[in-house]
Backbone bond lengths (Angstrom), bond angles and torsions (degrees), N, CA, C in turn:
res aa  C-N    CA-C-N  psi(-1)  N-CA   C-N-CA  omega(-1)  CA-C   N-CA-C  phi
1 X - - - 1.463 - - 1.522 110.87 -
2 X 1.590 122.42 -38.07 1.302 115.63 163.97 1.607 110.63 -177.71
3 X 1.184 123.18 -150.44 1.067 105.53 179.47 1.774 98.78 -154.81
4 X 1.524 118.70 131.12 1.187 119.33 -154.50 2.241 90.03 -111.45
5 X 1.321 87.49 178.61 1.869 89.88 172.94 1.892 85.93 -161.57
6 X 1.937 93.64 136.11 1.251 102.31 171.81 1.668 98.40 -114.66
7 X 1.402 133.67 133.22 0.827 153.16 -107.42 1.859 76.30 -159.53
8 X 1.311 126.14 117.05 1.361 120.39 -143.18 1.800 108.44 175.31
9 X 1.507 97.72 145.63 1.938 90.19 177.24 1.666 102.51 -132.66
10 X 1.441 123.81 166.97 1.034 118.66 163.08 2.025 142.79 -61.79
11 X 0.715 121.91 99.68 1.239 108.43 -160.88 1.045 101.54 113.63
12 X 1.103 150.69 10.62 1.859 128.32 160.70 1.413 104.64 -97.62
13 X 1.068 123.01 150.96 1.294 137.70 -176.41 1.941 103.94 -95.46
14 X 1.185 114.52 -26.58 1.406 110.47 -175.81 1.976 100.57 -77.36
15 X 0.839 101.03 -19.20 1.997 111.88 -169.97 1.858 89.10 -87.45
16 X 1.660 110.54 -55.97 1.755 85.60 176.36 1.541 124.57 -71.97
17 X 1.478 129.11 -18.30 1.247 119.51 162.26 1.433 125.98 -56.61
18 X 1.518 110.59 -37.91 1.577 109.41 174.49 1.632 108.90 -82.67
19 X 0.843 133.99 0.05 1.125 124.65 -174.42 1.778 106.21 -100.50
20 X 1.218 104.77 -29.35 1.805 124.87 178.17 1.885 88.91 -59.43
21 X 1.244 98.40 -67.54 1.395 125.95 -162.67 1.703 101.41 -42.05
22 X 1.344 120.48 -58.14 0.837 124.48 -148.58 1.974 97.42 -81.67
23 X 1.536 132.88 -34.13 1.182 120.19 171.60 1.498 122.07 -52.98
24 X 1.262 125.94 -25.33 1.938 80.46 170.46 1.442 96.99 -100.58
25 X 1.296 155.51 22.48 1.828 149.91 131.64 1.731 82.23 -43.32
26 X 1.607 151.88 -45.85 1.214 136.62 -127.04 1.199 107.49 -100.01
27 X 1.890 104.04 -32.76 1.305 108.71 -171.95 1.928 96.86 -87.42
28 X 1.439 129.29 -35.95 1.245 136.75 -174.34 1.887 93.69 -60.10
29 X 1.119 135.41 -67.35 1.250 135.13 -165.12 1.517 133.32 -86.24
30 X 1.328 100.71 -8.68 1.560 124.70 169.66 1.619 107.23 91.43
31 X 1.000 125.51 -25.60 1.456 125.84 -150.46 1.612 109.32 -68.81
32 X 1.174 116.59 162.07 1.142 126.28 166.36 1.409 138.84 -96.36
33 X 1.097 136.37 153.87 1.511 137.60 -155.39 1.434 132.90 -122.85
34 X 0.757 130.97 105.82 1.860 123.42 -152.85 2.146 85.63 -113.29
35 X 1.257 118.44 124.41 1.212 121.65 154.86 1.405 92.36 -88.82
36 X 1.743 107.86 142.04 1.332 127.73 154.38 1.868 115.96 -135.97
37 X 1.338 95.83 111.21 1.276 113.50 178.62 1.704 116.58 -63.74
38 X 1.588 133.11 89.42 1.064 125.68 -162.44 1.175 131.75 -65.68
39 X 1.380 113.36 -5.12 1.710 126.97 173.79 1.811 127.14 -74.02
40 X 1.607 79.03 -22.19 1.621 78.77 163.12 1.669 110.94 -91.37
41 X 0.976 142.59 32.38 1.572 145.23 155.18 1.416 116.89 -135.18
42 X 1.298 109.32 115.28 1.717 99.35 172.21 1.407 125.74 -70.35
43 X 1.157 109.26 -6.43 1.623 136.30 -178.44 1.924 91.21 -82.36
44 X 0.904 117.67 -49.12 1.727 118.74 -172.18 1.549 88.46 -70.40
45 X 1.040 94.56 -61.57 2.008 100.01 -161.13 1.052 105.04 -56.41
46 X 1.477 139.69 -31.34 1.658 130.60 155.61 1.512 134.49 -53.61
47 X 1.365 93.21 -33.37 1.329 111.60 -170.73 1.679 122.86 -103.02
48 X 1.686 125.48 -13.50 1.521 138.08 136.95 1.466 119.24 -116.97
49 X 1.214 125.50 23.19 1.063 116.71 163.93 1.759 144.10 -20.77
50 X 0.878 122.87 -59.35 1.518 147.17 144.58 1.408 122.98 -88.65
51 X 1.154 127.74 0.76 1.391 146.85 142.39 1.610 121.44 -45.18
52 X 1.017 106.96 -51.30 1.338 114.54 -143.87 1.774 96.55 -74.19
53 X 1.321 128.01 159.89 1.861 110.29 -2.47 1.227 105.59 -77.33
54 X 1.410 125.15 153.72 1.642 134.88 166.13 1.564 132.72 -123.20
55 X 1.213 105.13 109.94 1.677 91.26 -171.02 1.606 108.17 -89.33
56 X 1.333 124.33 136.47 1.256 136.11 -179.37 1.755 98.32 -110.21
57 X 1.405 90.15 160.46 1.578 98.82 154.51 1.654 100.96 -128.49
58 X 1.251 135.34 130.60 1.026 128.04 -147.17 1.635 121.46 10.27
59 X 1.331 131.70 -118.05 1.032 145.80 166.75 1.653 134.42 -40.57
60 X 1.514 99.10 -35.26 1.590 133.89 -162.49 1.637 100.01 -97.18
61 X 1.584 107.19 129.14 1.401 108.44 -176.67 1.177 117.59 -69.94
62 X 1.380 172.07 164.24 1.676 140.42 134.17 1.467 88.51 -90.87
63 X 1.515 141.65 -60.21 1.379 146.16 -168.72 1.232 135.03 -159.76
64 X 1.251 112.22 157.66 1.584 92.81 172.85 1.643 127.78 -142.31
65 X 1.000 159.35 -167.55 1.477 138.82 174.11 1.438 110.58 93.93
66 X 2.071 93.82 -79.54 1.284 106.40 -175.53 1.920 103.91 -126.56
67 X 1.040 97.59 157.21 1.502 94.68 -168.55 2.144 94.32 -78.26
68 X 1.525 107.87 120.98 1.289 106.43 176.32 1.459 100.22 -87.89
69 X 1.563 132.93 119.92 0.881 121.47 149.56 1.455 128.21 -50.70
70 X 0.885 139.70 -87.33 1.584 137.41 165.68 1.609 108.43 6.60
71 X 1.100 95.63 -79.39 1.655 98.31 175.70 1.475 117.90 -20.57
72 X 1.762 102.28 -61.26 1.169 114.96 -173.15 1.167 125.85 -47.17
73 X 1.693 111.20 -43.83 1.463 118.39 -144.98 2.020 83.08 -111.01
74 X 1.356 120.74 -0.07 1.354 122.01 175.55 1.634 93.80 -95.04
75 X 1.225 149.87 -36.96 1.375 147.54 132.03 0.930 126.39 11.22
76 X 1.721 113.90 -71.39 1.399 142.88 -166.52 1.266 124.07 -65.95
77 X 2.633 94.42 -36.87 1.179 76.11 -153.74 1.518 100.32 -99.24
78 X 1.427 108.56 8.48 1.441 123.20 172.44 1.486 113.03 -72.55
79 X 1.657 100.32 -70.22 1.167 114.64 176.14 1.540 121.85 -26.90
């Protein structure tokens, strides 16, 4: 169905709630999930720094902080 990216660091607690959050949206919508830890790129770490966690679908934000459902499943049904 597509393919999502959480945009995410070690040790934050706001990146493991969305990431909890976001498996059964994964199993309900099919999509797939790429964790990317932003500390290994200084190019990431400039660019979500205080962002994070952030789920993209390629390019396109859906949210960030907290996982918005709505967003998500308004994503999907566009996307």
């Amino acid at each position: 169905m597509g393919a999502l990216t959480l945009y995410m660091r070690a040790g934050c607690h706001l990146c493991e709630e969305m990431h909890q959050a976001l498996l059964p949206w994964q199993g309900r919508l099919g999509f797939s999930l790429e964790l990317v830890d932003i500390d290994a790129s200084a190019n990431l770490v400039e660019r979500f720094n205080t962002l994070v966690p952030v789920l993209m679908s390629g390019d396109t934000e859906i949210c960030h902080y907290f996982l918005d459902e709505k967003a998500l499943q308004d994503h999907f049904r566009i996307g």
